[in-house]
C-alpha positions in Angstrom: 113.5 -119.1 124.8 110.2 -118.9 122.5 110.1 -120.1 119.1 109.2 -117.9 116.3 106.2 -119.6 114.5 106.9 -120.2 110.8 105.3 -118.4 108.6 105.7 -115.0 109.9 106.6 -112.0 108.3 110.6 -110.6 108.7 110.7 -106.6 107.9 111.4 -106.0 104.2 114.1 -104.4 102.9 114.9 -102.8 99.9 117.1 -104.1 97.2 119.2 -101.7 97.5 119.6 -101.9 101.0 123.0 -102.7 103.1 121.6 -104.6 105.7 118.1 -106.5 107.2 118.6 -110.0 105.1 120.0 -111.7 107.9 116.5 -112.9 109.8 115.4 -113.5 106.2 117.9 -116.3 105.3 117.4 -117.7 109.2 113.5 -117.8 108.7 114.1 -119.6 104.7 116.4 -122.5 106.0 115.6 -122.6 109.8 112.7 -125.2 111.3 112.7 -122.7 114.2 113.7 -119.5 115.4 114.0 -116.8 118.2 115.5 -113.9 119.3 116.2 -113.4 123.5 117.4 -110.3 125.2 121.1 -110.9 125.8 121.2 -110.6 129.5 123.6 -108.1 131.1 124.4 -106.5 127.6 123.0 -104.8 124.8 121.8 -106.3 122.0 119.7 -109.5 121.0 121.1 -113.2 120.7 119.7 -115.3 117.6 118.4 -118.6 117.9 117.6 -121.7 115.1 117.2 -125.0 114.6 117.2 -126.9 111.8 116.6 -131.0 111.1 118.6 -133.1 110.3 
């Protein structure tokens, strides 16, 4: 698992859009996050951490 540093860009989506605000509300509150490669399945899991 590799943290994401803070500070970095998440895609932009468009106002209008249905989806892609998700990473952007983990990366506002979050301290740290990640994504990993779920293993023996599609898809991506979703890491953070936040302080207490």
């Amino acid at each position: 698992m590799t943290a994401r540093p803070r500070g970095r860009a998440v895609t932009v989506v468009q106002s209008w859009g249905e989806s892609g605000r998700g990473l952007a509300m983990v990366e506002l509150i979050a301290d740290a996050w990640g994504i990993d490669r779920a293993e023996g399945a599609p898809g991506r899991k979703v890491w953070f951490e936040l302080k207490a």
